[in-house]
C-alpha positions in Angstrom: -104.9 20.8 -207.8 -103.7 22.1 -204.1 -104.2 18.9 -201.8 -106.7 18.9 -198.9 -105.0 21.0 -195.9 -108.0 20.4 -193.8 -108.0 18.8 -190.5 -110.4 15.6 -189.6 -112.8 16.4 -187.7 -115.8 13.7 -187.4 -115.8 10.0 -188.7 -116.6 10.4 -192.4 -113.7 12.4 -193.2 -111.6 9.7 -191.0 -113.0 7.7 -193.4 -112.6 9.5 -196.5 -108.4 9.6 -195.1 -108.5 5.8 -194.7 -109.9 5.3 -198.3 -107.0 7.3 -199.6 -104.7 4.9 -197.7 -105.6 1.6 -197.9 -105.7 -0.7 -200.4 -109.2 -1.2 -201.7 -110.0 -4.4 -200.4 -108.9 -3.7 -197.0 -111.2 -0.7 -196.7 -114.0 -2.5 -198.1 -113.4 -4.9 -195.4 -113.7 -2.7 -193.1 -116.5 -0.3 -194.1 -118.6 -3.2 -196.2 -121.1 -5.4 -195.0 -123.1 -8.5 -195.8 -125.3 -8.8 -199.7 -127.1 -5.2 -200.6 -125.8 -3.5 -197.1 -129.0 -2.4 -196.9 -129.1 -3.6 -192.6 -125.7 -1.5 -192.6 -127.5 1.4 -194.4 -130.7 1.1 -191.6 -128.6 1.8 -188.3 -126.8 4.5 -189.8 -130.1 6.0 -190.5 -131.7 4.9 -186.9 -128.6 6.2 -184.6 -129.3 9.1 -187.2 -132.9 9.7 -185.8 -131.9 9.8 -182.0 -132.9 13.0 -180.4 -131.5 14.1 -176.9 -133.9 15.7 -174.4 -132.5 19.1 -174.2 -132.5 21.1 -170.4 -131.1 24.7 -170.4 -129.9 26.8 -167.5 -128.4 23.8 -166.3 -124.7 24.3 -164.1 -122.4 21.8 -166.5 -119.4 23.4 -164.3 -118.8 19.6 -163.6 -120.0 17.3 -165.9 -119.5 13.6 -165.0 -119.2 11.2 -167.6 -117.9 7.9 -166.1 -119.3 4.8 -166.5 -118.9 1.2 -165.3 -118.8 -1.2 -168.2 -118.9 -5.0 -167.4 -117.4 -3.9 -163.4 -114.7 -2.1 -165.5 -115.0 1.7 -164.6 -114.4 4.1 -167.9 -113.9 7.5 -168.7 -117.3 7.6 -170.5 -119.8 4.5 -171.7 -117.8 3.5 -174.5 -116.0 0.6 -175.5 -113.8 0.1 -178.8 -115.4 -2.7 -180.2 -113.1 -5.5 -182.2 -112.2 -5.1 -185.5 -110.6 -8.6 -187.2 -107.5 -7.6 -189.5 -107.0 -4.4 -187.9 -102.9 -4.9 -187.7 -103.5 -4.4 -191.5 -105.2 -1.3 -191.5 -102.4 0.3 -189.6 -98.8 -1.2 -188.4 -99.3 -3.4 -185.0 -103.0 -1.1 -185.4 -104.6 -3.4 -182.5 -101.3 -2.6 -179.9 -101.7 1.0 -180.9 -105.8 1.0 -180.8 -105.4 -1.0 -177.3 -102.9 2.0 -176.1 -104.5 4.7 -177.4 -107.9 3.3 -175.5 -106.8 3.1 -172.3 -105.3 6.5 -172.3 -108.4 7.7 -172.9 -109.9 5.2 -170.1 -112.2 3.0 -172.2 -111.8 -0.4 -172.5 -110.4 -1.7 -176.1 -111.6 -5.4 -177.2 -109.1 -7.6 -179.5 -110.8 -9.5 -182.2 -110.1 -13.1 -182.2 -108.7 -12.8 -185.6 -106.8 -9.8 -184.9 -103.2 -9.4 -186.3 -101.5 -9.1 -182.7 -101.9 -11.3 -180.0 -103.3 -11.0 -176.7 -99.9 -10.8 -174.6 -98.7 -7.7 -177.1 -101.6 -6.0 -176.7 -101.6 -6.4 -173.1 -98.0 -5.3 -173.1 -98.7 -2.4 -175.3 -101.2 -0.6 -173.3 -100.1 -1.6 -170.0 -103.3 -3.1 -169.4 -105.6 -6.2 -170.4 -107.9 -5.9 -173.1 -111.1 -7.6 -173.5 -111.3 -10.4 -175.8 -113.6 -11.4 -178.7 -114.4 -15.3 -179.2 -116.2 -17.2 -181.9 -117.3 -20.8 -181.5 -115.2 -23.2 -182.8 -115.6 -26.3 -184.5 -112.2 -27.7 -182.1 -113.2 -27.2 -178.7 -110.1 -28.0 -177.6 -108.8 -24.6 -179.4 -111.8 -22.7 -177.8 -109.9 -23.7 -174.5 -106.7 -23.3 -175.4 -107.6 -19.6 -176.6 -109.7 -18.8 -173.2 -106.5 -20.2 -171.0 -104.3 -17.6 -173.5 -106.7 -14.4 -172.8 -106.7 -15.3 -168.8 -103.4 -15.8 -168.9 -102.8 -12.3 -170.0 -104.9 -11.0 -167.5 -108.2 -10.4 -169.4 -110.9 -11.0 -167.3 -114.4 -9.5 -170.1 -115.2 -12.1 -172.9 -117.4 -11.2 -175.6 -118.0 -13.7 -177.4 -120.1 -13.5 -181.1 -123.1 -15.4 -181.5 -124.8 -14.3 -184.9 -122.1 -15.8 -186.7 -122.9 -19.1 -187.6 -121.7 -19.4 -191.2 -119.7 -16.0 -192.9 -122.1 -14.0 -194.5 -122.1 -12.8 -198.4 -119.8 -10.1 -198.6 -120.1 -8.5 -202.3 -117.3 -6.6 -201.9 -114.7 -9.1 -200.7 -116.2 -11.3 -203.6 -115.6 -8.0 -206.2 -112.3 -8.6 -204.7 -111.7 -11.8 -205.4 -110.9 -12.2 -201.4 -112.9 -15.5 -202.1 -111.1 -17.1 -205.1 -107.7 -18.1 -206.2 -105.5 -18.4 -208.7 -103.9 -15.5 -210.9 -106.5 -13.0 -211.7 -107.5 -12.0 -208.0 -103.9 -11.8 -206.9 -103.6 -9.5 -209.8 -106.6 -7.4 -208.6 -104.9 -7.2 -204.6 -101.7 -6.9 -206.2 -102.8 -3.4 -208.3 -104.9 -1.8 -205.1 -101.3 -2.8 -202.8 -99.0 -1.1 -205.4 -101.3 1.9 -205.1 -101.0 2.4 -201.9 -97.0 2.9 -201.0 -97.6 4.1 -198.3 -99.3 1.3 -196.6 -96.4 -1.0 -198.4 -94.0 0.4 -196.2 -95.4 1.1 -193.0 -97.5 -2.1 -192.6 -96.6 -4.6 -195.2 -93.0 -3.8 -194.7 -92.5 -2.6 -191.1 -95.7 -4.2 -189.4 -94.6 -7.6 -189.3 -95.7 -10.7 -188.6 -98.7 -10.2 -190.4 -100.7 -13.4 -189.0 -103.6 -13.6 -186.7 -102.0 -13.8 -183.2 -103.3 -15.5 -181.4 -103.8 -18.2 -183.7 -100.2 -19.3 -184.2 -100.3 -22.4 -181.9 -103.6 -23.7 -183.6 -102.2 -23.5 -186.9 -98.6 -23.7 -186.4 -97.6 -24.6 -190.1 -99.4 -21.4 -191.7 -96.9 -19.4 -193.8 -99.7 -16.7 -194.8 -103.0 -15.1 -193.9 -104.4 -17.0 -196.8 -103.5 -20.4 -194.3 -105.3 -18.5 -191.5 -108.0 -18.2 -192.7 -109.0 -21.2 -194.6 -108.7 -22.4 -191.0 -110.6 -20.3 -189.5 -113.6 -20.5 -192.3 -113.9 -24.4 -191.9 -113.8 -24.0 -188.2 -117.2 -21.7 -188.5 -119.7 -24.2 -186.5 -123.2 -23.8 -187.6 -124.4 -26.4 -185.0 -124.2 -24.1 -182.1 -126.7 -23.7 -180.0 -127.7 -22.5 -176.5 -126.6 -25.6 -174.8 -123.1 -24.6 -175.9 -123.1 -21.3 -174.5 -123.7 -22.8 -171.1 -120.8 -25.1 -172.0 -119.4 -21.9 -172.6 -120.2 -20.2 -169.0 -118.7 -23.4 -167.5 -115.4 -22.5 -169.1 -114.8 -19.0 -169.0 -114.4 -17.8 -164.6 -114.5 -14.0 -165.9 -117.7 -11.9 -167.6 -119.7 -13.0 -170.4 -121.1 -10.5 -172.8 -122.8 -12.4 -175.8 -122.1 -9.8 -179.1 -125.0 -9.9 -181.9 -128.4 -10.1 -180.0 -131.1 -8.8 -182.2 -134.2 -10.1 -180.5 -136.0 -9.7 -177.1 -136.5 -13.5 -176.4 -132.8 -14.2 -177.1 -131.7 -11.2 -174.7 -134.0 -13.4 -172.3 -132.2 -17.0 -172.9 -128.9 -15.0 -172.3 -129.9 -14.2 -168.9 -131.3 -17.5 -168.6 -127.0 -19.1 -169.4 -125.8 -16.7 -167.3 -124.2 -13.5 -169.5 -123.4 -10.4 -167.9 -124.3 -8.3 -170.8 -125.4 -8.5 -174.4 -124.7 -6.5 -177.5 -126.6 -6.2 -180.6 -124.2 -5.6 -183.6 -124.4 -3.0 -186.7 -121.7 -5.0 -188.8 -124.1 -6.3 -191.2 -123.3 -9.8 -191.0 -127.1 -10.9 -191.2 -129.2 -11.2 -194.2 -130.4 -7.8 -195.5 -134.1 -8.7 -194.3 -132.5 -8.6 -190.4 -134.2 -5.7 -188.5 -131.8 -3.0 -187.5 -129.9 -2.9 -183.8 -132.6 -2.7 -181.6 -133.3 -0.1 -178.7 -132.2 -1.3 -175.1 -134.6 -3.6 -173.5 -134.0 -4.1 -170.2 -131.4 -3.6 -167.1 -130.1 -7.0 -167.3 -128.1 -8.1 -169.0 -126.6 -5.0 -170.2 -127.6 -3.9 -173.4 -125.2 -2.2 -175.5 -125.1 -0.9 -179.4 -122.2 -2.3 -181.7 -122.1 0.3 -183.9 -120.8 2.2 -186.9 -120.9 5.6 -184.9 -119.0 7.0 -182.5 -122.2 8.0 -180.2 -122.3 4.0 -179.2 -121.5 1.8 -176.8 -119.1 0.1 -179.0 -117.4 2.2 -181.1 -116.4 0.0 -184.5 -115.4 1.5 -187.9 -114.4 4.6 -186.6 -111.7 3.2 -184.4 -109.9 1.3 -187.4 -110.3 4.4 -190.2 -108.7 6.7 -187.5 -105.4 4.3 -187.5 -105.4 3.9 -191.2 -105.7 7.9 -191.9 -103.2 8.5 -189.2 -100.0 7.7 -188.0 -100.3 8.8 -184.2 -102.5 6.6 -181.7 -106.5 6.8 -182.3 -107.5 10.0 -182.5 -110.7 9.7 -181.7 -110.8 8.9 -178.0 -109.6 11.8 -176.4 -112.6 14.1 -179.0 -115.3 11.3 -178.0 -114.8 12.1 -174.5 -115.1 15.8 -174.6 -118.0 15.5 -177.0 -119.9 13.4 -175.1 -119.1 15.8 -172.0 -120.6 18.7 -174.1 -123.6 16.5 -175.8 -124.7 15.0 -172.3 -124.4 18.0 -170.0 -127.4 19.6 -170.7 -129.9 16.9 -171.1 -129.6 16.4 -167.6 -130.2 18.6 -164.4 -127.7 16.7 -162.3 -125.0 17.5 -164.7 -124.2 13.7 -165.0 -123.9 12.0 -168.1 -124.1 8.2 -166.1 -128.2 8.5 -166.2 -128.1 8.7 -169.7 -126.5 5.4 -170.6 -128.2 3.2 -167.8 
């Protein structure tokens, strides 16, 4: 059979290139989501079911498609949203991710739990990113890991809030990513040795593979396996609103609050002080959550987290693009011309910034 010659050219066959180059559990990781994926399977048909308000006979000479995101200006109303583990889908993936993003003038956010640490990214793309925070049971690390991000000059936190406990990931379990012993090393073990590949350009070449900017919390971890028992007892089911104002108090920069699904919630984020609020397609929530809602006010911001590249927050797309290819993301650059050519008629000012406020 003659292999596939074809270039890429939307997100499903960037993810149909990342399947064929990751190990199994990896992409499953990535692309899964929480029990029957049935929330995960509801915004892909709702961002589906969007229809833009055609104009024609419109001058799109000019088309404008800037945007300020949390006082940030941007290319176009897009953010790269963070991805934990991404230095495994690709070699130093968030550095490259980071780099490839602010070439393309959006802002790239680095996941807590991300394989490289704040100060490389930073370094990488010459710039800041934002940073991604989940409540932890140590406040004391929830400080030290605010005081790391302003330190390297980032200055947006978004910080996850529908996250209390992990959710019930079949595939991970399928995977044996929740047990030990012989048999689910065996099972990583076969998917790894499939994928040579992957072996030498991350396993081998994209080293350390720890989280980050976890090192000084758990300074005797000799694995990711060490990591991340750490991080799953650190999970804090307790939290509540009072500790996002504890959390405002902290953090001198802008607060975005990632994972709002309801109206009244968007309200008590106002009510601590956030600068902006997300709702989240990474099916964390039971399968009985609605999907993402529509934006429901000017403030906070509202954005999507999404598995599409038409969103605020650009997720999956971002991470299957590093895993299928070897250059920087290669998705940016294409997002901004297409949302150039999608927004330029809807409009008769020729702007795309009315259609994101």
């Amino acid at each position: 059979m003659l292999p596939d010659l074809s270039y890429p050219a939307s997100t499903e066959d960037w993810r149909r290139l990342a399947a064929r180059s990751l190990p199994r559990f990896l992409f499953d990781y990535i692309d899964g989501g929480a029990s029957g994926e049935r929330t995960l399977a509801a915004n892909v048909q709702d961002f589906a079911a969007l229809r833009l308000r055609q104009r024609v006979l419109v001058d799109v000479a000019e088309v404008d498609t800037r945007a300020t995101l949390a006082g940030q200006p941007c290319a176009l109303p897009l953010a790269l949203a963070p991805v934990g583990l991404a230095g495994m889908a690709a070699r130093r993936g968030e550095a490259q991710a980071a780099r490839a993003a602010h070439a393309a003038g959006v802002p790239f956010t680095l996941s807590t739990v991300g394989i490289c640490p704040i100060s490389e990214v930073a370094a990488a793309a010459d710039a800041p990113p934002w940073f991604q925070l989940y409540m932890l049971r140590d406040r004391g690390a929830v400080r030290a890991l605010l005081d790391g991000a302003w330190a390297a000059g980032c200055r947006t936190l978004v910080f996850t809030v529908d996250l209390p406990l992990p959710g019930m990931r079949l595939r991970d379990i399928r995977h044996g990513m929740a047990a030990s012993g012989a048999r689910p090393a065996l099972i990583r073990a076969a998917q790894v040795l499939a994928r040579p590949g992957w072996v030498r350009d991350v396993a081998l070449r994209g080293q350390p593979l720890r989280f980050g900017n976890l090192t000084a919390q758990v300074p005797g971890a000799r694995d990711l396996g060490a990591f991340k028992a750490w991080v799953d007892a650190q999970f804090d089911p307790s939290v509540t609103w009072q500790d996002i104002d504890w959390l405002r108090g902290q953090w001198k920069g802008r607060l975005l609050l990632k994972g709002i699904l309801d109206v009244h919630d968007a309200q008590a984020a106002v009510q601590v002080g956030a600068d902006g609020a997300s709702s989240t397609a990474w099916p964390r929530p039971p399968p009985s959550c609605p999907p993402s809602p529509r934006p429901w006010a000017r403030r906070p911001r509202c954005w999507w987290t999404a598995a599409c590249a038409a969103a605020w927050m650009c997720s999956r797309p971002w991470p299957w693009g590093r895993a299928a290819c070897s250059s920087a993301v290669p998705g940016c650059g294409r997002w901004r011309r297409r949302a150039r050519r999608a927004c330029a008629p809807c409009w008769p000012s020729g702007s795309a910034s009315c259609c994101w406020q």
